[in-house]
C-alpha positions in Angstrom: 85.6 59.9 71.8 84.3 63.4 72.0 85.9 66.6 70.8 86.3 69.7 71.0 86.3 70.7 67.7 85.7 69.3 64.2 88.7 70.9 62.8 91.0 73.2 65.0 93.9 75.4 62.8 97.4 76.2 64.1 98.2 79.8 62.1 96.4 82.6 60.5 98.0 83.1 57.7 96.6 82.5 53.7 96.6 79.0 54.5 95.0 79.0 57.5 92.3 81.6 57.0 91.6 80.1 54.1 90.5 76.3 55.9 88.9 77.9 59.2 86.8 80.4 57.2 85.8 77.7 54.0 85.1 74.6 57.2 83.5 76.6 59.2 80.5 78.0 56.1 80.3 74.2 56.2 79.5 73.8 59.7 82.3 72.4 61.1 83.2 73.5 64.9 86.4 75.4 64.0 89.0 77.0 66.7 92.2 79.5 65.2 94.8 80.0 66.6 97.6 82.5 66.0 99.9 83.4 68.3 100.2 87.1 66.8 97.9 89.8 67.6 96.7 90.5 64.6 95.7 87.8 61.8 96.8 87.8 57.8 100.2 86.1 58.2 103.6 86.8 56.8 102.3 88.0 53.7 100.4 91.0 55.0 102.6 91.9 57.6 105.8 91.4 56.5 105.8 90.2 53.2 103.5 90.3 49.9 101.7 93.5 50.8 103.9 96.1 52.9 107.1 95.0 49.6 104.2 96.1 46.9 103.5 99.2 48.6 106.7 100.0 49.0 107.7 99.1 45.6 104.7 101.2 44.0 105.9 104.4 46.4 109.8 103.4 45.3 108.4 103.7 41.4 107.0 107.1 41.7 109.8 108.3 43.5 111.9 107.2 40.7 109.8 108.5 37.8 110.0 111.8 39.9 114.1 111.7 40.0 114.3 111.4 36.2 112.5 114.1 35.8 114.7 116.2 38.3 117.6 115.8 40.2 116.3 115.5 44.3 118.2 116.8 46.8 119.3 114.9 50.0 116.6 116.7 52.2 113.9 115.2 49.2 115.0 111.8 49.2 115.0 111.5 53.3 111.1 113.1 53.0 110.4 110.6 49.9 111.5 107.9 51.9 110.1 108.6 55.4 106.6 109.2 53.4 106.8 105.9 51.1 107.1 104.2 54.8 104.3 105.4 56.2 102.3 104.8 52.8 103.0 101.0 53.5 101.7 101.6 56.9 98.9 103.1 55.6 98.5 100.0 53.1 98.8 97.4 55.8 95.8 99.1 57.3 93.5 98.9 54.7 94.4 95.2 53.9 94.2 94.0 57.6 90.7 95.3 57.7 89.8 91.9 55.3 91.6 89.8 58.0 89.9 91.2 60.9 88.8 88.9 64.0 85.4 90.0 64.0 85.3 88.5 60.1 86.1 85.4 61.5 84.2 85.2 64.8 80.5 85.9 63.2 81.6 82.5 61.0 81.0 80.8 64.5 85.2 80.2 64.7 87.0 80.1 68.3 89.7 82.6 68.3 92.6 81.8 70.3 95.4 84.4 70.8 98.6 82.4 71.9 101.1 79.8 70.8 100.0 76.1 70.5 101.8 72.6 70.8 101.0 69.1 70.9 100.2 67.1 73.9 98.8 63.9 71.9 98.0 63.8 68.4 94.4 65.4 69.0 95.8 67.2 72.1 96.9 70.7 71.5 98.1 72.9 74.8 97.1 76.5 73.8 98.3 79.0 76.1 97.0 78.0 79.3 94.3 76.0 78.0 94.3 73.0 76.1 91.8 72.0 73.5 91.0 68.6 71.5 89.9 68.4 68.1 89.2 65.5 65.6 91.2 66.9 62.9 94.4 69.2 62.8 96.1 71.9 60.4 99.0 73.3 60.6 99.7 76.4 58.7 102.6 78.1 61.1 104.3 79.5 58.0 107.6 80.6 57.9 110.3 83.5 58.8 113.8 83.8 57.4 116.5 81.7 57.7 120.0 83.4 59.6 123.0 81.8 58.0 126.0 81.1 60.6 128.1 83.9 59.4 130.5 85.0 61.7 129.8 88.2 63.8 126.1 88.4 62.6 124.6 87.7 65.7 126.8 90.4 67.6 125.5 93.2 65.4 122.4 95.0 64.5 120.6 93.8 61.1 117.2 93.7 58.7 115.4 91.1 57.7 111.5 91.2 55.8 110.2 91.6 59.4 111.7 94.4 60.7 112.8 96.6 57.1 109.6 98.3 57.1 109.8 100.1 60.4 112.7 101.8 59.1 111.8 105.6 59.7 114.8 107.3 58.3 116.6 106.9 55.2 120.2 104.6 55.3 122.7 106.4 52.7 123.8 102.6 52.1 122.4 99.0 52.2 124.2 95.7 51.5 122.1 92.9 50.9 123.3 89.4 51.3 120.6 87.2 49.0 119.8 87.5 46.0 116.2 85.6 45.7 113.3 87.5 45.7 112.5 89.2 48.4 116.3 90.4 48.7 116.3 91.4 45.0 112.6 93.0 46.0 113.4 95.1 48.6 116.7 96.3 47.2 115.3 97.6 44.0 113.0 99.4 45.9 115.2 101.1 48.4 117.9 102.0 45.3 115.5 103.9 43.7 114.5 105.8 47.5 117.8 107.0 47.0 120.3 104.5 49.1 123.1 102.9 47.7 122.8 99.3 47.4 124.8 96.4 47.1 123.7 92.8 46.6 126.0 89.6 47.9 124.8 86.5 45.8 127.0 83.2 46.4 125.6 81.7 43.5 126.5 82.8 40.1 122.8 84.7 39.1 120.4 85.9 41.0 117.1 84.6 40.9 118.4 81.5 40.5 115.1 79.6 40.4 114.0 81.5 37.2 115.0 80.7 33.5 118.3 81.4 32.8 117.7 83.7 29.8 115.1 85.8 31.8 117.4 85.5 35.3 120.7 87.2 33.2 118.6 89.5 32.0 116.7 90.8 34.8 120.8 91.2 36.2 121.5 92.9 33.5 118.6 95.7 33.6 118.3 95.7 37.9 122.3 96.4 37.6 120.9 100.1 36.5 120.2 101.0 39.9 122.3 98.6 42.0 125.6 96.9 42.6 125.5 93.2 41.9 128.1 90.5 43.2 127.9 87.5 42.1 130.3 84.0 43.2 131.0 85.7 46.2 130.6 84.3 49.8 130.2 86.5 53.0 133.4 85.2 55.6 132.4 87.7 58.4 130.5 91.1 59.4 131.2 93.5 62.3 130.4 96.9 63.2 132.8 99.9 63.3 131.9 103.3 64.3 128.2 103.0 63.9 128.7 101.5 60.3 128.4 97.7 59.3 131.4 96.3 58.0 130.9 93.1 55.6 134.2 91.0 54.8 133.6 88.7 51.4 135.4 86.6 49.1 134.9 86.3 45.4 137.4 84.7 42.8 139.7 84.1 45.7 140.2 87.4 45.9 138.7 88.8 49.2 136.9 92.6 49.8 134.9 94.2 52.1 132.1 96.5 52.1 130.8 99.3 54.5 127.2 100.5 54.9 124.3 101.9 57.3 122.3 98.5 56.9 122.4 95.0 56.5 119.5 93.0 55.0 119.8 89.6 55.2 117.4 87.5 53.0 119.0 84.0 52.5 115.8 82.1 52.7 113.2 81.0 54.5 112.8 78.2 57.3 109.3 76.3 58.6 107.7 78.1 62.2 107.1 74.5 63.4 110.1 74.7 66.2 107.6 75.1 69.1 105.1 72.7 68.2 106.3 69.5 69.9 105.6 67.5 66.7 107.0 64.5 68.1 104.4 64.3 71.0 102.0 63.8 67.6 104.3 61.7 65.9 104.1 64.3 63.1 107.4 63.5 60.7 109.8 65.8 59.7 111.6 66.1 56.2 114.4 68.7 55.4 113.3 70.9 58.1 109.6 71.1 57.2 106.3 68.9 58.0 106.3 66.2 55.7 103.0 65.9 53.6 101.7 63.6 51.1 99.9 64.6 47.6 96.7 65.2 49.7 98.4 67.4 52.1 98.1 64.6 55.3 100.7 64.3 57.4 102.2 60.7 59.0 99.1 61.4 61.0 96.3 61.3 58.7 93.8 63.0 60.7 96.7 66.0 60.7 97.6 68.0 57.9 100.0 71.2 56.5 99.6 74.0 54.5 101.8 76.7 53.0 105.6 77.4 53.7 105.5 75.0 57.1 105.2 72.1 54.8 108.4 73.2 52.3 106.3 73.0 49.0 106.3 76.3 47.2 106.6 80.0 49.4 104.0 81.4 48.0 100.8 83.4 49.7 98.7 82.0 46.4 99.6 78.8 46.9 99.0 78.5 50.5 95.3 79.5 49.6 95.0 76.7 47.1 96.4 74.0 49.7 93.9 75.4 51.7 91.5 74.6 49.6 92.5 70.8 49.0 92.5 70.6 52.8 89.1 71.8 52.8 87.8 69.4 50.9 89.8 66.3 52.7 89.4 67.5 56.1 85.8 68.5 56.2 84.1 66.0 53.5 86.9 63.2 53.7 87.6 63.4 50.1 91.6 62.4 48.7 91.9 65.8 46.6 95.7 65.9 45.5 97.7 69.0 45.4 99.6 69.9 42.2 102.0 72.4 41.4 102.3 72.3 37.7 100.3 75.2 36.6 101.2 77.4 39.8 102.9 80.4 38.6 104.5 83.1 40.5 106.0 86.4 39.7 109.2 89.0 41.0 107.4 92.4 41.5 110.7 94.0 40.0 110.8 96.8 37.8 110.4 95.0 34.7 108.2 92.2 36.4 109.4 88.7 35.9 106.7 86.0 35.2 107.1 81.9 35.8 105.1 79.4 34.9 106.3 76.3 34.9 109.2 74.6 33.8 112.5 76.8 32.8 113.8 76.1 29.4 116.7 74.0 30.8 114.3 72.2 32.9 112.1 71.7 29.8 115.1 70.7 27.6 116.4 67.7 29.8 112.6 66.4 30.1 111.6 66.6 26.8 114.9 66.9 24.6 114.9 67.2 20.8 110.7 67.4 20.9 110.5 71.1 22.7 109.7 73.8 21.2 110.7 77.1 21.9 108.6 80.5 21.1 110.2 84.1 21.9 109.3 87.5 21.3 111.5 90.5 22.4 109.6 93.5 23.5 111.1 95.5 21.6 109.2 94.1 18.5 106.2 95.0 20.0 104.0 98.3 18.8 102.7 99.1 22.6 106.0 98.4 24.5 107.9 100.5 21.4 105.4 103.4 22.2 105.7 103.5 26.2 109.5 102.8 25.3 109.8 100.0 27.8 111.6 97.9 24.8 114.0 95.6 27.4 112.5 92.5 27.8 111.2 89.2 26.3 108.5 86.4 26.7 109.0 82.9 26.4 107.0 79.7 26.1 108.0 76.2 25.9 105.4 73.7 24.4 105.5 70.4 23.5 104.9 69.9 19.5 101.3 69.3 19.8 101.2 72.8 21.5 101.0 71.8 25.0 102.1 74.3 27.3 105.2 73.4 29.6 106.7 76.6 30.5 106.4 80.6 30.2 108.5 82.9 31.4 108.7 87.0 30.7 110.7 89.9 32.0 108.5 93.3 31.2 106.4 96.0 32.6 103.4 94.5 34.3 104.4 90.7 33.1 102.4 89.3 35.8 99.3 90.8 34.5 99.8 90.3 30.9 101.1 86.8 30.6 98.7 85.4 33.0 96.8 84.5 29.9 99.3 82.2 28.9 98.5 80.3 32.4 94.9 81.0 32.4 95.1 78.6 28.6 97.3 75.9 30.4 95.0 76.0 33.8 91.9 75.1 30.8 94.0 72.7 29.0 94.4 74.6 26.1 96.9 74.6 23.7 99.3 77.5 22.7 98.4 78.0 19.8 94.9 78.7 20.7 95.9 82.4 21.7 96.0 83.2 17.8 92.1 82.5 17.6 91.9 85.5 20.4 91.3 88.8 19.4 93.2 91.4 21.7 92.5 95.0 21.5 95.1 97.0 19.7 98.0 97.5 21.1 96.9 96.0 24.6 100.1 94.8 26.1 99.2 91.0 26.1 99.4 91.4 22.3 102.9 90.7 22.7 101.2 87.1 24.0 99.2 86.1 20.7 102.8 87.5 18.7 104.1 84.8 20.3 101.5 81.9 19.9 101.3 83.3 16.2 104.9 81.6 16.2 103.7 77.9 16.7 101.7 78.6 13.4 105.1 79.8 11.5 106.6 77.3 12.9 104.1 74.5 12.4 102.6 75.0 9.0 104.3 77.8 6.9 107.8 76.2 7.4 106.6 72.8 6.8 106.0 70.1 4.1 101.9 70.9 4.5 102.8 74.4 3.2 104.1 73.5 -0.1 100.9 71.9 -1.0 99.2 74.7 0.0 101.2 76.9 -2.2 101.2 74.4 -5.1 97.1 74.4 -4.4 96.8 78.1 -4.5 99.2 78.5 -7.7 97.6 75.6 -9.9 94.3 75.5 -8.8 92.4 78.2 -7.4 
């Protein structure tokens, strides 16, 4: 049978850009498709780029205000210029995801929404196209929760926040992942009034406990936290939003401007008609093997549509895999053990791997456990940025099973600790690094200097070192 196209890609996001653009500089006949007018996904448009922006323009604003106090007029100019920096940003980043980029690779554009007529059969728009391979890379967009009266009012979400032109005197937030926590830091510190909603008892509930209760306990500077409580009902009264919650069985409500409502994320694969592929489902998401196939094999998923981890990073390194499956049928497997993410809070919040409670259950009495606070640090004593620690986990031969860090620019610093995992390395070989004084990933080799404490100056090997020196030399 003859087809259309080698490969043909539903979704221009990380994930998708990333397979049309690396099959197509390997010759592959390649069509895109993205139902969006512009390409770069979730991340660029609504996600990962317009949040650091307005993070960075929240920051300054910030540092300004402890400097003096801003009047109302101020903040409402701060704010409606931090917006339009993000728009500014956006601009600047699309340009790398521009159509033209794509068509001089030789790839098919196709502007409209696609489903499955066969599995090789895709109806796009009007048209409908075959190809011998498929992948999907739809992405994701947040997940409502049924709460009562949510769908008769007026709310935010990541996709629409960042059209907001003037500033809201108060925001609740119900979510406290990532992007809620995000987003809210950033608007407290434009000067609105905040208040989180978490049902579960911490926020960031995916990170390491330590480093989760502390980044409450700092981000509690600049907002209102509640934790254990559960949102019954919302409603709006005189132009306000009025949420109704319960927490210790007591029950409360708040009022504010805005709602944000950031309770997760669900797959974009609704419209696709994956049964007409026989494309299996799991838990609301495609289901994928290690290799990143589908139940069809000729058919595979990348990034947040397949459930694995929502993360713009690693929906380019699926895309990679696919790459090398799809175009030179190789097996590549996916693996997720040294993927590390970070919370672009202010102090950053750094994972790699697994959390010390994780690590404990797997690896019990044989973990070891390596911490340095900040605030024993030369360079974070100077900049007096003293709240925070890092933390790795290793096994006893020094192989790295977790990190974790709460601190100014974490993400950049304790990459290195990932970058020695990624090569196999051992912990411990961070000592035998020389970092410029006092660079801020000193605080890193501090840290692996504690393996050696722990290893050989605490232990039996030590004493005969000592009796060597004293008798001998």
């Amino acid at each position: 049978m003859s087809y259309d196209y080698q490969l043909a890609v539903i979704g221009g996001g990380s994930g998708g850009l990333t397979v049309a653009a690396g099959a197509a500089s390997f010759g592959a006949s390649v069509a895109l498709i993205e139902r969006k007018s512009e390409l770069g996904g979730d991340c660029l448009h609504y996600g990962c780029m317009p949040s650091k922006a307005l993070i960075q323009a929240a920051s300054e604003v910030h540092q300004a205000r402890q400097l003096s106090k801003m009047t109302e007029e101020e903040l409402d100019h701060h704010f409606s210029s931090s917006m339009e920096r993000v728009e500014e940003a956006l601009a600047d980043v699309q340009a790398h995801d521009s159509k033209d980029r794509f068509v001089k690779l030789g790839i098919d554009l196709y502007e409209s929404e696609a489903s499955f007529v066969d599995p090789h059969t895709l109806k796009v728009g009007e048209k409908t196209i075959t190809a011998k391979r498929i992948v999907i890379a739809t992405g994701s967009s947040p997940a409502i929760p049924p709460i009562d009266g949510l769908q008769e009012i007026s709310y935010l979400t990541n996709e629409n926040i960042f059209s907001l032109k003037e500033r809201p005197k108060s925001l609740v937030v119900i979510g406290g992942g990532v992007i809620g926590i995000e987003l809210s830091q950033a608007m407290a510190r434009l000067g609105v009034d905040v208040t989180v909603i978490e049902g579960g008892e911490r926020i960031l509930a995916k990170e390491d406990g330590e480093i989760s209760r502390l980044s409450q306990q700092i981000l509690a500077q600049d907002l209102h936290i509640l934790t254990s409580s559960q949102v019954d009902r919302v409603e709006e009264v005189d132009d306000h939003i009025v949420v109704h919650y319960s927490k210790d069985g007591s029950v409360g409500q708040i009022e504010a401007d805005q709602l944000l409502v950031s309770t997760g994320r669900k797959a974009n694969i609704e419209k696709l008609s994956l049964d007409s592929a026989g494309v299996k489902v799991d838990n609301g998401a495609v289901a994928v093997d290690a290799s990143l196939r589908t139940s069809q094999r000729h058919i595979y998923a990348v990034g947040d549509c397949n459930g694995s981890m929502p993360f713009t990073h690693v929906a380019g390194m699926e895309g990679k895999v696919v790459v090398s499956n799809a175009v030179f049928g190789l097996s590549r497997k996916v693996s997720y053990e040294k993927v590390p993410w970070v919370v672009y809070t202010l102090p950053e919040v750094y994972h790699l791997g697994l959390t010390e409670e994780e690590a404990s259950q797997q690896y019990g009495d044989s973990l070891m456990v390596f911490k340095t606070k900040l605030e024993d640090n030369d360079r974070f004593m100077a900049e007096r940025s003293k709240e925070g620690i890092v933390k790795v986990m290793t096994t006893s031969s020094g192989k790295i099973v977790g990190a974790h860090a709460i601190g100014q620019g974490a993400g950049e610093w304790m990459q290195e600790v990932g970058t020695v995992q990624a090569l196999n390395k051992k912990f411990q070989s961070i000592s035998n690094i020389i970092h410029p004084y006092p660079a801020r990933n000193n605080v890193v080799s501090q840290t692996a200097d504690l393996y050696w404490r722990e290893k050989l100056f605490d232990s039996r090997i030590n004493k005969l070192l000592r009796w060597y020196v004293a008798n001998i030399r």
